[in-house]
C-alpha positions in Angstrom: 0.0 0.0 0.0 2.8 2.7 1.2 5.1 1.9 -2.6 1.4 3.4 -4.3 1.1 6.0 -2.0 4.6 7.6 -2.5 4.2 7.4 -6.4 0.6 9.3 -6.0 2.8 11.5 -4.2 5.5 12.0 -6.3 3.6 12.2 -9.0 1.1 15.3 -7.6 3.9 16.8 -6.8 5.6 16.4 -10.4 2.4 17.8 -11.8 2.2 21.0 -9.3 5.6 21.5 -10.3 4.9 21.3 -14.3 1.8 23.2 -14.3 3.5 26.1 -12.3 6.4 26.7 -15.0 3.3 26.7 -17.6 1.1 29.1 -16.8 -1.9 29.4 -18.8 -3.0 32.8 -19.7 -7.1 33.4 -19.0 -8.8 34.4 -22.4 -9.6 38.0 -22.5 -12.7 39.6 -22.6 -14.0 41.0 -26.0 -14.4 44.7 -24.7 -16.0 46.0 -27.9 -15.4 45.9 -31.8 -12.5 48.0 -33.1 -14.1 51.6 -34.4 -13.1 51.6 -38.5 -10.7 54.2 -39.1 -8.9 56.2 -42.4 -6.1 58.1 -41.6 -2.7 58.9 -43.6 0.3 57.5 -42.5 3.7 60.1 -42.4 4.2 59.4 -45.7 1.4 60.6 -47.1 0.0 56.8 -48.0 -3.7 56.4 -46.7 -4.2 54.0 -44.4 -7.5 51.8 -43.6 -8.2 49.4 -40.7 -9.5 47.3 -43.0 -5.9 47.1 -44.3 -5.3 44.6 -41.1 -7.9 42.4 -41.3 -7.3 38.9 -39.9 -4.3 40.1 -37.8 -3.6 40.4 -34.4 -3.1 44.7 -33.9 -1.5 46.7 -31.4 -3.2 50.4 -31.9 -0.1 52.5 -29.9 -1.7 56.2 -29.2 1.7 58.4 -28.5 3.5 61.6 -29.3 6.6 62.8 -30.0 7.1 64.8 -26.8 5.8 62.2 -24.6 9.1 60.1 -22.6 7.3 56.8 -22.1 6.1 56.7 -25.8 9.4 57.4 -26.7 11.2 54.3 -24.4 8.2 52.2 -25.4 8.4 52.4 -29.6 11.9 50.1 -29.6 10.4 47.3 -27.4 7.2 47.4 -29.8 9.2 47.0 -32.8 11.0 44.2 -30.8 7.6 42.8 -30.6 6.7 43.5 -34.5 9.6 41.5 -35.6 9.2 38.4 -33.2 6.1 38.0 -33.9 5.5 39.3 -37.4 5.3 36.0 -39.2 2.3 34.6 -36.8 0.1 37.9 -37.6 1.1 40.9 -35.5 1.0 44.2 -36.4 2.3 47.3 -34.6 0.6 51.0 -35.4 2.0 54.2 -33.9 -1.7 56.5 -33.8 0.5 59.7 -33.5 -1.3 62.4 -31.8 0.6 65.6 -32.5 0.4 68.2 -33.7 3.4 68.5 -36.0 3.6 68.0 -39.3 4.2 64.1 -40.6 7.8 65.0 -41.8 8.4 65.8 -38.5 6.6 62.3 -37.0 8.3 60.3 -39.1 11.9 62.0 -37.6 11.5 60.9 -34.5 10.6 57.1 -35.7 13.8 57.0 -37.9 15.7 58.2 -35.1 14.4 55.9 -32.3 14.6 53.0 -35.6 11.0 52.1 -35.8 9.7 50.1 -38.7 6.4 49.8 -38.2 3.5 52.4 -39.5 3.6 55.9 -37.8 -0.1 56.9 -38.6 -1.5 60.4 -38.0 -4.3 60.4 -36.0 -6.1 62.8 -33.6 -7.8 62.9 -30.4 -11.6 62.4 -32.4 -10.2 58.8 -33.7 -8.6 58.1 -29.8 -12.1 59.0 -28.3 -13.7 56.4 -31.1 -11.6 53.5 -29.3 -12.1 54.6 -26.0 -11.0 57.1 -23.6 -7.9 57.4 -22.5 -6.3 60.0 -20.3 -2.9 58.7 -20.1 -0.3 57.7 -23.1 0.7 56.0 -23.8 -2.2 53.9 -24.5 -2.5 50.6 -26.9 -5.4 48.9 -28.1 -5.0 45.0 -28.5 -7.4 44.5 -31.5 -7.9 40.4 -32.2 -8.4 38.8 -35.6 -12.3 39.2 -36.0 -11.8 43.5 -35.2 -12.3 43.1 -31.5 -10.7 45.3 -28.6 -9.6 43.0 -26.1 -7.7 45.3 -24.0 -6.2 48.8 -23.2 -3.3 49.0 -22.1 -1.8 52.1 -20.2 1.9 53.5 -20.0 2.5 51.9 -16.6 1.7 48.5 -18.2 4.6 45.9 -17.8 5.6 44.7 -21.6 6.4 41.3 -20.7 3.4 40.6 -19.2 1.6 42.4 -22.4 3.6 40.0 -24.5 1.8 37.4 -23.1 -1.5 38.7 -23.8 -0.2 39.3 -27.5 1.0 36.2 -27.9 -2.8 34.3 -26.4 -4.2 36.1 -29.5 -1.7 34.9 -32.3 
């Protein structure tokens, strides 16, 4: 009796200690559908949401003046190139007030290669309102919001939420 109690033992305890270094990520909510948007990008290109149907998008609402935008865009593109090839897409929603030449400046210097988009704070409020930035949407691949994400937001743990909708 005691040999097929040990292995009932050692093996609940070889399952707590597998399912701990797997941690399953709980599905998350649909929030609302994605507003449709048509914007121009900084070069001048128009730009449609529909453009990213059946990918996973990260809307980023930032400005150039704005620090934690600014330390934020490099681990985004980090993010864009990982995961690229399973159907992410990174958009900067820019929400200056300079002029795209200018936008697009600031990506090339902080070497960010995925769209800069021009937006404003009418096509912010049609996602949701936000007081902070900056602020991402996690759009899935039916056009879905399923979460907002403010600056204080730790990007590894967002990288996990990414990665349950790829």
């Amino acid at each position: 009796m005691k040999p097929f109690l040990y292995a009932g033992l050692i093996l609940a305890v070889a399952m707590t200690v597998a399912c701990g270094r797997h941690e399953a990520t709980a599905p998350l909510p649909v929030l609302r559908p994605a507003p449709s948007w048509t914007l121009k990008d900084v070069n001048g290109r128009e730009v449609k949401s529909t453009d990213y149907k059946g990918k996973v998008v990260v809307v980023d609402f930032w400005a150039t003046w704005c620090a934690p935008c600014r330390q934020e865009m490099p681990l985004y593109d980090a993010l864009q190139k990982k995961y690229a090839d399973r159907g992410l897409v990174i958009l900067g929603f820019s929400l200056d007030d300079l002029e795209p030449s200018e936008v697009k400046q600031v990506g090339e210097q902080l070497k960010v290669s995925y769209p800069l988009i021009m937006a404003n704070t009418d096509v912010g409020d049609t996602f949701g309102s936000f007081e902070k930035m900056p602020t991402a949407f996690l759009v899935d691949r039916a056009g879905n919001i399923r979460h907002m994400k403010s600056w204080d937001t730790d990007l590894a743990e967002y990288e996990k939420l990414i990665v349950s909708l790829l």
